[in-house]
C-alpha positions as CSV (number, residue, x, y, z in Angstrom):
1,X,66.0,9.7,-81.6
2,X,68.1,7.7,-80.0
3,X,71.1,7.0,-82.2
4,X,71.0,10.8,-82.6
5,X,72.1,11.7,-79.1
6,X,74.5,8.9,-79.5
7,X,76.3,10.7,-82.1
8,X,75.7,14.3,-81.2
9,X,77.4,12.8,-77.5
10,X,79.6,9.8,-77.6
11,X,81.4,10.3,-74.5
12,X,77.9,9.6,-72.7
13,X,76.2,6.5,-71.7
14,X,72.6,6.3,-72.8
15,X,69.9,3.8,-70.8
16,X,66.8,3.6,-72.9
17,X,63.7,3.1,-71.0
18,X,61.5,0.6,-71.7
19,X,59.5,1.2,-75.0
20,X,58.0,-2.2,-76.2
21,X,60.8,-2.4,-78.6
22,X,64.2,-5.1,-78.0
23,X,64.6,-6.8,-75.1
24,X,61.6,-4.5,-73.3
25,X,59.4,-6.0,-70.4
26,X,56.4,-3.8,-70.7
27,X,55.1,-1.1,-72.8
28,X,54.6,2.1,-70.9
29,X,55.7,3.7,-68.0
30,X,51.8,4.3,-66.9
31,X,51.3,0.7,-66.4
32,X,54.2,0.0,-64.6
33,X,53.9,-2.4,-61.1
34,X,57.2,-0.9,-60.2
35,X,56.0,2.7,-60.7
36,X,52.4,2.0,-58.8
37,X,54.4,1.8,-56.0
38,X,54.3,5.1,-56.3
39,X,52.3,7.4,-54.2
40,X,51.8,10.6,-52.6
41,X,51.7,9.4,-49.6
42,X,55.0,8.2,-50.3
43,X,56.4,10.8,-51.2
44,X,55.7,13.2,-48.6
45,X,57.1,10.5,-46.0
46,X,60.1,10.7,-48.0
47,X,60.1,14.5,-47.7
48,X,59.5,14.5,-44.3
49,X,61.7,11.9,-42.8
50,X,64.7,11.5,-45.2
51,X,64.1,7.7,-45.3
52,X,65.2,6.0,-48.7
53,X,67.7,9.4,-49.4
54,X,69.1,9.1,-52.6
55,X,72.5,10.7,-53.2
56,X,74.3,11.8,-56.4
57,X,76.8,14.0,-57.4
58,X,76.6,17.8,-57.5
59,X,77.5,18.5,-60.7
60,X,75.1,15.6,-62.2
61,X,72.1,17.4,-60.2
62,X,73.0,20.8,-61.3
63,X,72.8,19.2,-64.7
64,X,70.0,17.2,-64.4
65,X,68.0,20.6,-63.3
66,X,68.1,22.2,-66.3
67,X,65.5,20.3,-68.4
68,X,63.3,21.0,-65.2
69,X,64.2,24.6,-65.2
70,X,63.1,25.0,-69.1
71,X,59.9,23.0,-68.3
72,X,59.2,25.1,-65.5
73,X,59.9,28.2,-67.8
74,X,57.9,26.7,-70.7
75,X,54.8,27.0,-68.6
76,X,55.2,29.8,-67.0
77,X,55.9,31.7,-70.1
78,X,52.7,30.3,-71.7
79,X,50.8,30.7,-68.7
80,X,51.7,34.0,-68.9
81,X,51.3,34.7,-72.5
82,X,54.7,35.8,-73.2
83,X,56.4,33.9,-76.6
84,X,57.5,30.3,-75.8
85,X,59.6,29.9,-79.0
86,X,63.3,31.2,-78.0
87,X,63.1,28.9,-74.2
88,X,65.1,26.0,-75.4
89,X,68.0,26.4,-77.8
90,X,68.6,25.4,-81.6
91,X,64.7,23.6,-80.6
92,X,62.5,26.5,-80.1
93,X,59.4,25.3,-78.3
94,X,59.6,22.0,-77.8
């Protein structure tokens, strides 16, 4: 998949996630040390406090919202029983 959006975009800089393939440290996400770290405890601290506040530019978040939009979409629209096929473009459902 990857070479894919490498030639569909090739202005864009691609960091593959670890996938038990070259030069990967572990095999999944799931088992992660790094990622147990993890929790919701966390989290909400985070939330509440502002501690560890990670910044980025606006135009990268607006981007990066989309694919959460379309999720969000996705399941509503199947929650609700409405067609699913037409929410993400030139895909259909994914």
């Amino acid at each position: 998949m990857m070479p894919k959006l490498r030639t569909l975009n090739p202005g864009n800089t691609f960091i593959e996630a670890p996938t038990a393939g070259n030069s990967a440290t572990c095999k999944s996400c799931a088992h992660c040390p790094w990622m147990a770290m993890n929790s919701l405890a966390g989290v909400a601290q985070v939330l509440e406090t502002g501690a560890n506040e990670v910044h980025i530019d606006a135009a990268l978040g607006l981007r990066a919202r989309l694919p959460i939009d379309r999720m969000l979409a996705f399941t509503a629209a199947l929650k609700n029983g409405q067609p699913v096929a037409g929410l993400v473009p030139h895909i259909g459902a994914a």
